[in-house]
C-alpha positions in Angstrom: 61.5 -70.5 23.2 58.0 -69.4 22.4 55.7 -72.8 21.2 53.5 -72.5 18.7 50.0 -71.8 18.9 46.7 -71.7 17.2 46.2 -68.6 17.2 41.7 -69.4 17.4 40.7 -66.0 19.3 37.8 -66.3 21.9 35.4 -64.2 19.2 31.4 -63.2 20.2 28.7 -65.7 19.3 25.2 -65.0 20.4 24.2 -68.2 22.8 20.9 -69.4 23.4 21.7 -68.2 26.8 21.7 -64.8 25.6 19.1 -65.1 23.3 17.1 -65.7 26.1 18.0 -62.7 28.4 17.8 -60.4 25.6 14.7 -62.0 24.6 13.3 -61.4 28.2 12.9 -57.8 28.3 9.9 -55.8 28.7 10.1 -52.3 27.2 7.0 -51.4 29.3 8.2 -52.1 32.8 11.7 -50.1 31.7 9.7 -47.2 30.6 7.6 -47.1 33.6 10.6 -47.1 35.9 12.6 -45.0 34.2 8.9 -42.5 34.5 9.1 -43.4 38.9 13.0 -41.9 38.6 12.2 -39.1 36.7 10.1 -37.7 39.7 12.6 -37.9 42.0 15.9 -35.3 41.7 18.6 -38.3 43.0 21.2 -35.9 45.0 23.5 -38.2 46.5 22.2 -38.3 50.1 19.3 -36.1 49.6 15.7 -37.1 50.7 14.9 -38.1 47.1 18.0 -40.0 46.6 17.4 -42.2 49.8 13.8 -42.4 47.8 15.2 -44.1 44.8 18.3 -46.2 46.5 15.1 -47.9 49.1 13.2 -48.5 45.7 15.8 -50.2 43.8 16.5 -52.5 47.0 12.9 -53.4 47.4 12.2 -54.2 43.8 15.3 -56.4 44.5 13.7 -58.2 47.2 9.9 -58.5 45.5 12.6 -60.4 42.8 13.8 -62.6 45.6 17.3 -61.4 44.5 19.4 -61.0 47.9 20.4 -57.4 47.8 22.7 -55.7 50.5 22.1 -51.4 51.3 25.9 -50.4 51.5 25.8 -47.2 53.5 28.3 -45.2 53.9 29.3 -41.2 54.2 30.5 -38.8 51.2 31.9 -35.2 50.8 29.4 -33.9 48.4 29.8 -31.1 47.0 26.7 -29.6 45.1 26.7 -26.1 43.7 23.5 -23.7 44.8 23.6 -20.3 42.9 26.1 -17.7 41.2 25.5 -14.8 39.6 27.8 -11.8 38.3 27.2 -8.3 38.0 29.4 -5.6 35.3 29.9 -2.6 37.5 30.0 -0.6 34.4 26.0 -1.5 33.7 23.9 1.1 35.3 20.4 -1.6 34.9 22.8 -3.7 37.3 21.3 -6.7 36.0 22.7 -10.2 37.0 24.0 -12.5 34.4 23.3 -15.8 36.0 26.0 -18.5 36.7 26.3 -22.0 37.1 29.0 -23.0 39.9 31.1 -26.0 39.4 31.0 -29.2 41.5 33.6 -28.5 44.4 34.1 -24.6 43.6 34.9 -22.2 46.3 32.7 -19.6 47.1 32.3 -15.7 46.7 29.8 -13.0 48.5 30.0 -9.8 46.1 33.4 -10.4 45.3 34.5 -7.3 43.1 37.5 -7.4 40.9 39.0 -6.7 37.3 37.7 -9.3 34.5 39.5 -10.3 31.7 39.7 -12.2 29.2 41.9 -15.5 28.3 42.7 -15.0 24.7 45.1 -18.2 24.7 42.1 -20.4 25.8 40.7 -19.5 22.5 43.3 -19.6 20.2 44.6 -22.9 21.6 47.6 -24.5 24.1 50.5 -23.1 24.8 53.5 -24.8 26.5 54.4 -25.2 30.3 56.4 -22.4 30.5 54.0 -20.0 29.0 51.1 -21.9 30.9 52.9 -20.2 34.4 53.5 -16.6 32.6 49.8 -16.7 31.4 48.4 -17.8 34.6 50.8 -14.9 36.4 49.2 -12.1 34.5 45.8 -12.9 35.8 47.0 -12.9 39.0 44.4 -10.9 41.4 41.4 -10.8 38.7 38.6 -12.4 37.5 39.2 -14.4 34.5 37.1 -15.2 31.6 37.7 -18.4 29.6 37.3 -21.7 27.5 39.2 -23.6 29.7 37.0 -26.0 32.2 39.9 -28.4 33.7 40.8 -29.1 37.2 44.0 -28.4 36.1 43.9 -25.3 34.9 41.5 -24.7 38.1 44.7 -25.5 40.3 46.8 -22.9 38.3 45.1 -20.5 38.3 44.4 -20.9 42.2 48.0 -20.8 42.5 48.6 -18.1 40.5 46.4 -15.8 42.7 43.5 -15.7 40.4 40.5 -14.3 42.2 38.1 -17.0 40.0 37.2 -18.3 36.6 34.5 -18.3 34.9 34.0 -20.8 31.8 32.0 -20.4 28.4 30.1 -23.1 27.6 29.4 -24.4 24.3 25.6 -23.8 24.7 23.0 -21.9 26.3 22.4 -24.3 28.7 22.9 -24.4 32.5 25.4 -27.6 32.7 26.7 -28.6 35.5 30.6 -29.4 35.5 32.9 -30.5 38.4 36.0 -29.3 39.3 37.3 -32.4 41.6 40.3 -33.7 41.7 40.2 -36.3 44.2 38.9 -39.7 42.9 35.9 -40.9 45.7 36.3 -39.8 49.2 39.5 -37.8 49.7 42.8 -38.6 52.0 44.1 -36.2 54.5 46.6 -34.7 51.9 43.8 -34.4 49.3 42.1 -31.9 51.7 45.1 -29.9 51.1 46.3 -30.1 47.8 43.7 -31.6 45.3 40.4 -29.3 45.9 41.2 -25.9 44.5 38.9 -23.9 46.4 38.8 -21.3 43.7 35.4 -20.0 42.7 34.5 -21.2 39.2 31.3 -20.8 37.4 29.6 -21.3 34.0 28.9 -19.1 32.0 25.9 -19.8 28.8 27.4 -19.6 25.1 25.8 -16.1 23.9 26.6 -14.7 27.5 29.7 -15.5 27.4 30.9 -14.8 23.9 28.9 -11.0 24.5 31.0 -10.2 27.3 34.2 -11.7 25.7 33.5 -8.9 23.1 33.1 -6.1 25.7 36.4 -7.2 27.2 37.9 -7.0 24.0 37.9 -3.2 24.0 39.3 -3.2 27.8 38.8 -4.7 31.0 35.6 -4.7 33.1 35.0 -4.0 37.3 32.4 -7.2 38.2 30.7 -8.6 41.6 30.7 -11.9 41.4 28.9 -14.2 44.1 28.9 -18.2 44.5 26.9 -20.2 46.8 27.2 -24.1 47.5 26.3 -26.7 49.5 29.4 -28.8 50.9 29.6 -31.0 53.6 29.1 -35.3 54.5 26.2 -36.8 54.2 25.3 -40.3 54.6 24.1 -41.9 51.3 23.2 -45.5 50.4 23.5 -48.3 47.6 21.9 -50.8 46.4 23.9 -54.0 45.5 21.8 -57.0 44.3 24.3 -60.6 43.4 22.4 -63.2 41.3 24.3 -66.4 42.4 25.7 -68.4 39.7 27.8 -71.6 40.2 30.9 -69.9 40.6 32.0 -67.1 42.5 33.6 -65.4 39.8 31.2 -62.7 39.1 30.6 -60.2 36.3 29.5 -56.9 37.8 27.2 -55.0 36.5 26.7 -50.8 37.3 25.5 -47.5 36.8 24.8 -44.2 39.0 21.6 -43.7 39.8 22.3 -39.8 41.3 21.1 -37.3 38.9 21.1 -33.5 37.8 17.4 -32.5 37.8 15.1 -35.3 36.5 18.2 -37.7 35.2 16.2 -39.1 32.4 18.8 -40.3 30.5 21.5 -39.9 32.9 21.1 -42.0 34.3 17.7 -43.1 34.8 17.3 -45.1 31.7 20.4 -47.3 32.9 19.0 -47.4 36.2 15.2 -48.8 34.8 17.4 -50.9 32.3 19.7 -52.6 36.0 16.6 -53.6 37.6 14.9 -54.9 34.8 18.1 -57.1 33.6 18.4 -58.3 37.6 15.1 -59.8 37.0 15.8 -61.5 33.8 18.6 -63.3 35.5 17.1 -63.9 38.5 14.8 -65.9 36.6 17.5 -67.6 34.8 19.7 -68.1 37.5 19.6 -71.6 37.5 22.0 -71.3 34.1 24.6 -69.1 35.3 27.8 -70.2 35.4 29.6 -66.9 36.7 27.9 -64.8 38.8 26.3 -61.2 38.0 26.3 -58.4 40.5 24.5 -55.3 39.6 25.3 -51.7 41.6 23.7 -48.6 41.6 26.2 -46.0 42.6 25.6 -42.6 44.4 28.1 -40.1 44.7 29.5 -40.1 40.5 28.3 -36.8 39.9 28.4 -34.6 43.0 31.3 -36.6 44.9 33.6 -37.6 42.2 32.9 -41.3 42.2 32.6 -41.7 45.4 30.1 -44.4 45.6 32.4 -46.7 43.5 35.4 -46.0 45.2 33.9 -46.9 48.6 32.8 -49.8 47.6 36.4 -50.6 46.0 37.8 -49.8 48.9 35.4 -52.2 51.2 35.6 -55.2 48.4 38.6 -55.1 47.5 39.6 -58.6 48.0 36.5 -59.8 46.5 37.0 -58.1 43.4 40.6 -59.0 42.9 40.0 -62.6 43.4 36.6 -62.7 41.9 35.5 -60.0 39.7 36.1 -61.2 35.9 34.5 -57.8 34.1 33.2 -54.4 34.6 30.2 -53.5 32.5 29.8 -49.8 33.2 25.6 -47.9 32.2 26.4 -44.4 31.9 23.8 -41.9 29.4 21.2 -44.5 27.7 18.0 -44.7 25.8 18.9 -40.9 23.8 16.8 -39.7 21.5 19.2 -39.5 17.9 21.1 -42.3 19.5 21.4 -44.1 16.2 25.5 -45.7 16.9 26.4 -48.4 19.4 30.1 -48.5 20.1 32.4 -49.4 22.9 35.0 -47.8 25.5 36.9 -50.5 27.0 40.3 -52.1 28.3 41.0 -53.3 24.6 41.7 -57.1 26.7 38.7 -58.9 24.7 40.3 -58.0 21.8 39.0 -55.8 18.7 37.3 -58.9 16.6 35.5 -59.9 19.6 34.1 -56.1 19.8 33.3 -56.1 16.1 31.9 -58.9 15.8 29.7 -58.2 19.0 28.4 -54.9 17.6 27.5 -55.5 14.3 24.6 -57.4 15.7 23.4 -53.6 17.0 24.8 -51.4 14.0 23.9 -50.9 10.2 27.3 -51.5 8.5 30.9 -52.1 10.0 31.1 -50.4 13.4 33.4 -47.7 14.4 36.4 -49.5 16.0 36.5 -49.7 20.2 38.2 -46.9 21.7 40.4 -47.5 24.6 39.0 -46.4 28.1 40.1 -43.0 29.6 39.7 -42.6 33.4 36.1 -41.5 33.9 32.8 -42.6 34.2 33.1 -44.8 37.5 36.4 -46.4 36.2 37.4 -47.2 39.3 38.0 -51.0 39.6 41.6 -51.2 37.6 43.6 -51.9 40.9 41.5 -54.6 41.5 43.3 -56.8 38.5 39.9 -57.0 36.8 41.4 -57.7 33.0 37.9 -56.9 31.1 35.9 -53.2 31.7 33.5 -52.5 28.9 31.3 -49.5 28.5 29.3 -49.2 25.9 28.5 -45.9 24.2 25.2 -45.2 22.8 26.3 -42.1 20.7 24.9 -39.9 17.1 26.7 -40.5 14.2 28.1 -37.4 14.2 29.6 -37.8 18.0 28.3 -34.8 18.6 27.4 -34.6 22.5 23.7 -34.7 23.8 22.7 -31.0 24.3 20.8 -31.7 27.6 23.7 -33.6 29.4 23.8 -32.0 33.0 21.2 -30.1 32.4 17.6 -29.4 33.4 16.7 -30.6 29.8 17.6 -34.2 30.2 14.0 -35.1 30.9 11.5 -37.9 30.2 10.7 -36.7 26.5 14.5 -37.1 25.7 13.9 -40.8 25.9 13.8 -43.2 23.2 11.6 -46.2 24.2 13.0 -48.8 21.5 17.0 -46.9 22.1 16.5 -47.6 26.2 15.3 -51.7 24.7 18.4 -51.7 22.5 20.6 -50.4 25.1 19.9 -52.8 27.5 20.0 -56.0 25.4 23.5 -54.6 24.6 24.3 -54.5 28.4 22.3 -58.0 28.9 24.1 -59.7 26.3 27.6 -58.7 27.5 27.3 -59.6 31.0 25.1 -62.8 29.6 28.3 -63.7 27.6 30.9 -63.1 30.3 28.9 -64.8 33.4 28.1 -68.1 30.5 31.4 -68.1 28.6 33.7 -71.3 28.8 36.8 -69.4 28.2 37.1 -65.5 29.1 38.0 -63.6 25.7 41.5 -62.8 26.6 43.6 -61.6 23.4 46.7 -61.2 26.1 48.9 -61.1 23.0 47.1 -58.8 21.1 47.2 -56.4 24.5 51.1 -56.7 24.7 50.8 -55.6 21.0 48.6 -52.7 22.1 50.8 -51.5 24.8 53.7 -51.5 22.7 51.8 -49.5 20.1 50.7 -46.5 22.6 54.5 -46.5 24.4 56.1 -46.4 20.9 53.5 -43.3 19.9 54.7 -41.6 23.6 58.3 -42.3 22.6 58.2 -40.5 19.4 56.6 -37.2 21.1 59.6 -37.5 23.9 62.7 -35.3 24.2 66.2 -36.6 24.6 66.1 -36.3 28.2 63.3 -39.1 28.5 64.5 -42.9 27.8 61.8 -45.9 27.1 64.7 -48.1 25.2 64.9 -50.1 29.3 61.0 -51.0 28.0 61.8 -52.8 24.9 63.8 -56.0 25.9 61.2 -56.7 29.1 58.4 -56.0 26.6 59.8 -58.5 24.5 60.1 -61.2 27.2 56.7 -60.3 28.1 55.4 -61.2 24.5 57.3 -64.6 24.6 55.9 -65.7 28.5 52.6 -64.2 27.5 52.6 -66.8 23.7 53.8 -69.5 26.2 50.7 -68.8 28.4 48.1 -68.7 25.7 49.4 -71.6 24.0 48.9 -73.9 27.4 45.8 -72.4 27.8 44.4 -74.1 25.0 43.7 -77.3 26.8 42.6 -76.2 30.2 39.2 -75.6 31.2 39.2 -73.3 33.9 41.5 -70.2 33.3 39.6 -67.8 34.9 42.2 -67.1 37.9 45.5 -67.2 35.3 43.6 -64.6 32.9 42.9 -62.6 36.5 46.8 -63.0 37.2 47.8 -61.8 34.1 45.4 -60.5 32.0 44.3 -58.6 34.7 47.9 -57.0 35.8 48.5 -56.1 32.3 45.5 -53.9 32.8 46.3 -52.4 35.9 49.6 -51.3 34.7 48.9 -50.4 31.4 45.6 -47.5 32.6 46.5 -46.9 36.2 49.7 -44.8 37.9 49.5 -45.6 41.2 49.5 -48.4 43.5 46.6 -51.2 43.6 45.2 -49.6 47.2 44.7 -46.1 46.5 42.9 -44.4 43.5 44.7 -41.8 40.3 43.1 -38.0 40.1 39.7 -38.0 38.9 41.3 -36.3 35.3 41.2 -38.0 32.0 44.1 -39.5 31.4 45.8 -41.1 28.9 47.1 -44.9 28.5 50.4 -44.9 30.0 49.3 -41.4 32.1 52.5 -41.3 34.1 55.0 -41.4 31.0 52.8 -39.4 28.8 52.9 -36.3 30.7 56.6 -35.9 29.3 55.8 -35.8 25.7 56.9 -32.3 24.4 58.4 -31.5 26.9 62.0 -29.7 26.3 64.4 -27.5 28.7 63.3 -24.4 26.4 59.5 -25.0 26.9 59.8 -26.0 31.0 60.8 -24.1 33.8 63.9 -25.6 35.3 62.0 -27.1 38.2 59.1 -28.8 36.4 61.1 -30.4 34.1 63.0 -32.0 37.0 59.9 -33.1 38.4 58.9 -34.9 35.1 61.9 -36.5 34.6 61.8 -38.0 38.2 58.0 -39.2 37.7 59.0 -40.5 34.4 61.7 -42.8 36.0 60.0 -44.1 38.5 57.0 -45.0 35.9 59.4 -46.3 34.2 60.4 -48.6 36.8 57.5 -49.7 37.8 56.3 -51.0 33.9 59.4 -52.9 33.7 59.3 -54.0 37.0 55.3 -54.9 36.5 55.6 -56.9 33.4 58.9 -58.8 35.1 55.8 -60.2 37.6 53.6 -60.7 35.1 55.9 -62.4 32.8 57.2 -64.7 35.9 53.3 -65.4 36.5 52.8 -67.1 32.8 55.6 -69.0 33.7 54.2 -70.3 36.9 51.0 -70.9 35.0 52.2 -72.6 31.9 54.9 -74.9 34.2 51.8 -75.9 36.2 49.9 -77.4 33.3 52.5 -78.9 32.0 53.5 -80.7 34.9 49.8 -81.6 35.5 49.7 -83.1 31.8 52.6 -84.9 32.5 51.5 -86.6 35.4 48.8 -88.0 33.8 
């Protein structure tokens, strides 16, 4: 029987603690180490990426914060040049290109080009997916598609390579890898494509999608990178607090070009918020560790992974949140919102970000795989990104490009985005009791597997979901209500609050990492929503069903362990009360 229980939520209040780490911060030294990183161009592994890792460990030790140089070696993949030539053009003039992170390569590779009407007109459904992929089949394609899926199909489908209009005329860099961090043996196989693919600028591309219009073109089309290991390191500075439960702190400090704001303002911002609790070290509770990742941009998260892969015991025991710096200190940045796990609960986030919004702010949005995601299998319940974004959520023009320099900066938006950053890992390292709305989440995931159920055909089931659901809800208002009382939950929210995560944004197992693609909540039973025998080929449509299944299984099987955890949990304080 569920108890009853006061049903007080763990909501934001600004503590002196917090007043005094936000309070803390000088703009100037930001500013001027945001200035040191814009002079270096932070390839992972590259001579001026060594520069700026050695810098942020030594500002660590002139802090007197212990700070450890993880080193370790990553399959970067960064592109060099491309360029296509239109046969047909006597001038033979180039139309320059901008390869995609882990593209294949071409030397004057001449073949038909044409153009992917569907890509502009919209989706189409699996089974015409594989006819239009089979009609490129030994040509050059033109397109609006930029995914690593579409990347693989077209590999598969014998397409010679792809070139992608962007939606400016900008050189931006895009990636085309598939492998989350450093790859497996199988992922050497299966999950790079190895198909050239290039960028092509907006007016470019829309010019020669008009030639093709009135027939097909004969083009050369050439694609240089640089791929290979190279050894890279990263800085990883702990401020100690009485507890080893730890709030970690991180950001990528490799860069396209200059970086400015991505991500040297987050980098600037790390350093200067180590200092500010270094210096107040003596009240942390929880501790804070701050990470500057290499490898995010030109090996896929690789940086993070690694260092999952090398901490993973620490992190599943200890780590209590994930507060993730990625694109700060924009100029037009004039809306603060938040990307997270949804575990704090949405009148925590509210009431957290009207302190840095005018009006009510735009509701949290619930985290996609990207952006250094990479800690779910680690059971860490609460990851929290903030998003400094326009009103209009239009995208910054110069992301990934040679424009993202110092100008774009916004001294008083890089002070405001790092007093959001301090006060959120302020509030989780000082916080009695860690803002887990555990029955709110169960109420979350139900909402997103009942939206998935009504997109499903026949052949997919979710009613074996509902009843263990239900029992989840009950353990999980059991847990909560118990919790009340005690005063250090921090491992039970872990246990559970922490598994509910895991299960709820990952597919795979807690050891090995999901595709670097954005994915959906629930990713592994969402792939089957409209899906029907008429819209499939035979054989993929056996495949979903069998991955659906076995997702299937493993949710209900997942929340049977967590549900037997609250039990454990609640039994244990209320034997302990009973015993006094």
């Amino acid at each position: 029987m569920v108890k009853i229980k006061d049903n007080r939520k763990v909501i934001y209040k600004k503590s002196e603690f917090s007043e005094a780490v936000s309070n803390s911060l000088n703009l100037e030294r930001i500013m001027k180490d945001v200035e040191m990183f814009c002079r270096l161009d932070r390839y992972t592994g590259s001579k001026d990426g060594e520069e700026a890792a050695e810098r942020i460990a030594q500002r660590m030790e002139e802090l007197g914060i212990p700070v450890e140089r993880e080193k370790y070696q990553v399959y970067r993949s960064l592109p060099r040049a491309a360029s296509l030539r239109i046969l047909e053009d006597r001038t033979g003039e180039a139309v320059p290109l901008t390869p995609y992170v882990y593209s294949g390569t071409a030397k004057d590779l001449e073949a038909e080009l044409v153009f992917d009407r569907t890509s502009a007109a919209g989706g189409c459904s699996q089974r015409e997916q594989r006819a239009r992929m089979a009609g490129f089949s030994g040509k050059l394609v033109l397109t609006y598609e930029n995914s690593f899926s579409f990347a693989c199909e077209a590999k598969r489908a014998g397409v010679l390579g792809v070139l992608t209009i962007w939606h400016a005329d900008l050189a931006h860099h895009g990636t085309l890898g598939g492998v989350w961090g450093t790859p497996e043996p199988e992922d050497l196989a299966w999950h790079y494509p190895g198909i050239p693919f290039a960028e092509i600028g907006k007016s470019a591309g829309e010019g020669l999608q008009k030639r093709l219009e009135a027939g097909p073109l004969t083009v050369r089309l050439s694609v240089e990178m640089c791929q290979g290991i190279v050894s890279s390191t990263m800085p990883v500075a702990r401020i100690q607090g009485r507890s080893e439960k730890f709030v970690l702190v991180s950001g990528h400090y490799d860069s396209w070009y200059e970086g400015a704001t991505d991500n040297g303002v987050a980098n600037a911002a790390m350093m200067e918020l180590a200092r500010v609790f270094q210096e107040n070290r003596e009240r942390l509770e929880r501790s804070v560790v701050f990470a500057w990742w290499s490898g995010h941009s030109d090996g896929r998260y690789a940086g993070s992974a690694w260092y999952y892969d090398h901490h993973w015991e620490e992190l599943k025991e200890n780590c209590v949140a994930h507060i993730n710096m990625d694109i700060c200190g924009c100029k037009g940045s004039d809306v603060v919102g938040f990307q997270t796990s949804m575990l704090e609960g949405a009148d925590f986030d509210r009431e957290f970000l009207k302190g840095f919004n005018e009006g009510e702010p735009d509701p949290p949005v619930p985290m996609i795989r990207f952006a250094d995601q990479t800690f779910w299998g680690a059971d860490i319940p609460f990851a929290i990104m903030p998003k400094f974004i326009k009103k209009d959520h239009e995208m910054f023009y110069w992301w990934h490009t040679r424009e993202d320099t110092f100008d774009k900066v916004d001294p008083e938006a890089a002070l405001r985005d790092t007093r959001v950053i301090g006060e959120l890992a302020a509030f989780f390292a000082n916080c009695g009791k860690l803002p887990a709305d555990m029955s709110g989440f169960v109420d979350f995931m139900e909402s997103r597997l009942r939206a998935i159920e009504e997109r499903l055909g026949g052949d997919f089931d979710l009613s074996p979901v509902w009843p263990v659901l239900g029992r989840l809800r009950e353990a999980v208002m059991d847990l909560e209500a118990s919790m009340e009382d005690q005063e250090n939950t921090d491992d039970a929210i872990l246990e559970t609050a922490g598994e509910l995560a895991r299960i709820t944004y990952t597919a795979s197992s807690p050891y090995h990492q999901d595709p670097a693609v954005k994915a959906p909540v629930f990713s592994g039973l969402a792939m089957a929503e409209g899906l029907t025998r008429e819209n499939t080929e035979e054989e993929y449509y056996l495949a979903v069903q069998t991955r659906f299944v076995r997702q299937r299984n493993r949710l209900t099987g997942q929340m049977k362990q967590v549900s037997e955890i609250c039990r454990r949990w609640t039994a244990r304080w209320e034997n302990q009360e009973g015993n006094m």
